[in-house]
N, C-alpha and C positions, 0 to 999 in steps of 0.2 A: 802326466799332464792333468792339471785340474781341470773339470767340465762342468760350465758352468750351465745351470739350465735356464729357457726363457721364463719371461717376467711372471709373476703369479700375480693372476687379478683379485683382488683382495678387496679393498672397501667396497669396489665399484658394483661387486655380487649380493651388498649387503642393501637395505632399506628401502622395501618395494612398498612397502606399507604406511607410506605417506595417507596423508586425511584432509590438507588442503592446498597440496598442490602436485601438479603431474611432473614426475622424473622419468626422462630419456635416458639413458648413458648414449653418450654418442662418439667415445671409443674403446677399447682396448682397456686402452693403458689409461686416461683420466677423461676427465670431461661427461656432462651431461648437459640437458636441453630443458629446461623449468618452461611447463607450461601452466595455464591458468592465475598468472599473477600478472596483474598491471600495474606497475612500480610509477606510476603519475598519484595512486591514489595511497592513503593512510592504510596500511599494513596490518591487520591485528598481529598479537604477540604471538600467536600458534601460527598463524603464517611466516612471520621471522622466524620461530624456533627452526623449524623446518627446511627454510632455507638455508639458514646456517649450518644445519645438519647433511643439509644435502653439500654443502660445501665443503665442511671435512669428507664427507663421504669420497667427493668425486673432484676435488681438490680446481676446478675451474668449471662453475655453472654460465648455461647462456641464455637470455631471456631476447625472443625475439617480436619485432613490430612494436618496439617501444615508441612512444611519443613523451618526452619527460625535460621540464624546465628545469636551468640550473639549480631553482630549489627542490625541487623536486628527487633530481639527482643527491642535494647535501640531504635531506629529509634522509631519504631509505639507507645513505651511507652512515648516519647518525643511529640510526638502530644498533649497529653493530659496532659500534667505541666512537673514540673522538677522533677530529679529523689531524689528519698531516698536511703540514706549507714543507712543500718540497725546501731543502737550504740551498741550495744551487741555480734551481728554476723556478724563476716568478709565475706566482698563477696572475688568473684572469683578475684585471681591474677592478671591476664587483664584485669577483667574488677568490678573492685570493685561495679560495683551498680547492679550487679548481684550476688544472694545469689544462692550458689547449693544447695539445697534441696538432702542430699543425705543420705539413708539409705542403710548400707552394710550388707549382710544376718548374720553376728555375732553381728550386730547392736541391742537392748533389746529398745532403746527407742527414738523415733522417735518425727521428729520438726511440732512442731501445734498440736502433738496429744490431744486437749482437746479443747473444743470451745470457741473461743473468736476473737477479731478483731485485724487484724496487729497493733505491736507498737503504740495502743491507748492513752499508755502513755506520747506521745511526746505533746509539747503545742501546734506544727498544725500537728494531727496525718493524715495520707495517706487521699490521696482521692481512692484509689483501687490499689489493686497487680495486676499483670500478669504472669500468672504459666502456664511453657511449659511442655509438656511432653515430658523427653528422652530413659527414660530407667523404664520400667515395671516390677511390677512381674507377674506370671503366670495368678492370679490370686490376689483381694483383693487389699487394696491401695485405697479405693474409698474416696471422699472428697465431707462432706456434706456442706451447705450452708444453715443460718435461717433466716427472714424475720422479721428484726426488727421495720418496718412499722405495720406488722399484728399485731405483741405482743403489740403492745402500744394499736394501736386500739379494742381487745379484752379484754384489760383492763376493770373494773368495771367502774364506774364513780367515785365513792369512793377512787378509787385506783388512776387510772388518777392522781385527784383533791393534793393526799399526794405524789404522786410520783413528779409532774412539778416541784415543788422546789426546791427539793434536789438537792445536788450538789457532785458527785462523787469524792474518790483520786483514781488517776489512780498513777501506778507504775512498774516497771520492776523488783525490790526487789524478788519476792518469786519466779521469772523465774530463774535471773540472778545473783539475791546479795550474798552476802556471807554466807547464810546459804539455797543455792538451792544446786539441785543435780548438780555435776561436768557433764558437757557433755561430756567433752571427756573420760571420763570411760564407758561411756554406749550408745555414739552415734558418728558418724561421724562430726557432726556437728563443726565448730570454733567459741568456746565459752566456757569460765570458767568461774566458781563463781568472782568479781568483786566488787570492792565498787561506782564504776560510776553508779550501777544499783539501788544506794540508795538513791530516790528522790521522789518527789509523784508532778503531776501537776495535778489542778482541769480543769474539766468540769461539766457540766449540766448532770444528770442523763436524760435525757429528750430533746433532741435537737431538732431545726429547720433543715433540709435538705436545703444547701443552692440551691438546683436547683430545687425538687422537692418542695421544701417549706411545707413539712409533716413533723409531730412530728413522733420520733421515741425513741425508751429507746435504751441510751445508755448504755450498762454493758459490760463488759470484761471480765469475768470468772478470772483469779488469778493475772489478772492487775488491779480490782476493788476491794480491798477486805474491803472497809470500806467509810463510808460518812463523808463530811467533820464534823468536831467538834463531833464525833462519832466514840468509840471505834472502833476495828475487832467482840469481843466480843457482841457488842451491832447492828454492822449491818449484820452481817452476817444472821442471820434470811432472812431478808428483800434482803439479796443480791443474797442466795440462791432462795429464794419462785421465782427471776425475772431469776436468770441463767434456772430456770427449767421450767418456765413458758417461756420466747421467743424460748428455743429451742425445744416445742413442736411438734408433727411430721407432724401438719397439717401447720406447720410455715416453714416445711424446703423442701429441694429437696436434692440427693444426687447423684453424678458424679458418674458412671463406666470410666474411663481414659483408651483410648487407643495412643500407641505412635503417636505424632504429635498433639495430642489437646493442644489446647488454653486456659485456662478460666481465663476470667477478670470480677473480684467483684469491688463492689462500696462497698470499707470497712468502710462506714460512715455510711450505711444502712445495714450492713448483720454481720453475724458473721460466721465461719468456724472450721471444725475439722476435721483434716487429720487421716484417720481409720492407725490404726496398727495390719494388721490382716496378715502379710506375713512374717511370721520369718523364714528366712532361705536363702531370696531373695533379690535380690536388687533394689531398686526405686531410680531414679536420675529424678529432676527437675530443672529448671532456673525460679528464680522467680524476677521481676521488679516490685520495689514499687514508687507509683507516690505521690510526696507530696500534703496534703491536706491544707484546715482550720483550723483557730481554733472556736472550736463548741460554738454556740449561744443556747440559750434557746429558 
């Protein structure tokens, strides 16, 4: 019987010696806490460098007691590439490349509830979102985060070796196509079933990190639901055994959010699932997505 050993913490040991801004790690497995920056004002470039680095490093940073206007918001997301208009979901009136994130206490079904990575479907999916917080509920609402570096590397050798090859369809179909659930019957969200969600772009089940230069397993939860030249019927096996496998709990970290926090993922490396555990309450966020690559093996 192969034994496989726990997760080795790896970037998260690295890069104490920052110069203008303070790094927390605040778990395990990913995540840190950026203090001394206040993202309302103009940035220098050794402050972005750093951030950014701290964001490979520790793959979802969190800035907390923000106070920050929707430009302000597109300003610091604009340091780091150009922005993403979700194709499925409308942003905000003024400012289309901001999506509200918003659930209303009559609200049954809520946006992200289930783990997977932003619009992975796209052929250069996001290099990371940026989600503010505006509006809480009392309680609940927390968002976890899983470490898709560790899941590959905890892999067998066996597993490795069958998995590098493969090559995922990724799709927006079972979200957004014509036979998903309507959102506007059971969520606030602006978004209907759709035939523009009918498409599949490949990548690598198994990518390079273009900064970090680590393999990581790429999966999506209901944006991957099958490999290429490969039934649904025939991968699903293989695509559940890896959804259950990366977002194991020694693989993740998970946000308690209070008004004015920050958190910026690196959606190339992590995957996420917003809890819906607040029925009755309402949660508003702003979230900016930053365009990425397209994935290498």
């Amino acid at each position: 019987m192969t034994v496989i050993a726990g997760p080795r913490v790896r970037p998260q040991e690295e890069g104490t010696d920052y110069s203008h801004i303070g790094v927390t790690r605040y778990s395990a497995s990913l995540g840190a806490i950026i203090d001394g920056v206040d993202l309302s004002q103009e940035l220098s470039d050794d402050v972005i460098a750093e951030i950014r680095r701290a964001l490979i490093e520790h793959l979802v940073i969190f800035f907390r007691g923000q106070e920050i206007t929707p430009e302000q918001h597109l300003a610091f997301a604009k340091r780091f590439g150009t922005l993403n208009q979700h194709d499925q979901v409308k942003g905000m009136a003024d400012y289309p490349d901001i999506i509200e994130v918003r659930q209303e206490p009559t609200d049954t079904r809520n946006f992200g509830g289930a783990w997977h990575g932003d619009v992975t479907y796209l052929p250069e999916p996001p290099l990371g979102s940026i989600l503010y917080a505006k509006e809480l509920p009392p309680v609940g609402g927390d968002t976890l985060w899983a470490n898709l570096y560790l899941a590959y590397d905890q892999l067998s050798p066996g597993m490795r070796a069958m998995c590098d090859p493969l090559v995922m369809m990724h799709t927006p179909a079972k979200i957004y196509g014509l036979a998903s659930l309507d959102w506007s019957k059971d969520s606030s969200m602006d978004s209907s079933p759709n035939t523009s969600a009918h498409y599949e772009t490949e990548h690598p089940l198994v990518r390079t990190h273009p900064e970090s230069h680590r393999k990581l397993i790429y999966v999506s939860g209901a944006y991957t639901p099958r490999f290429k030249d490969m039934s649904e019927e025939e991968s699903t096996p293989l695509v559940d055994y890896l959804m259950d496998h990366v977002t194991r709990e020694p693989f993740t970290c998970r946000w308690r959010w209070e008004v004015g926090d920050v958190a910026f993922w690196d959606n190339r490396a992590t995957l996420h699932y917003a809890l819906n555990d607040y029925s009755g309450h309402r949660r508003v966020m702003h979230r900016v997505t930053i365009n990425g690559e397209r994935p290498v093996a």
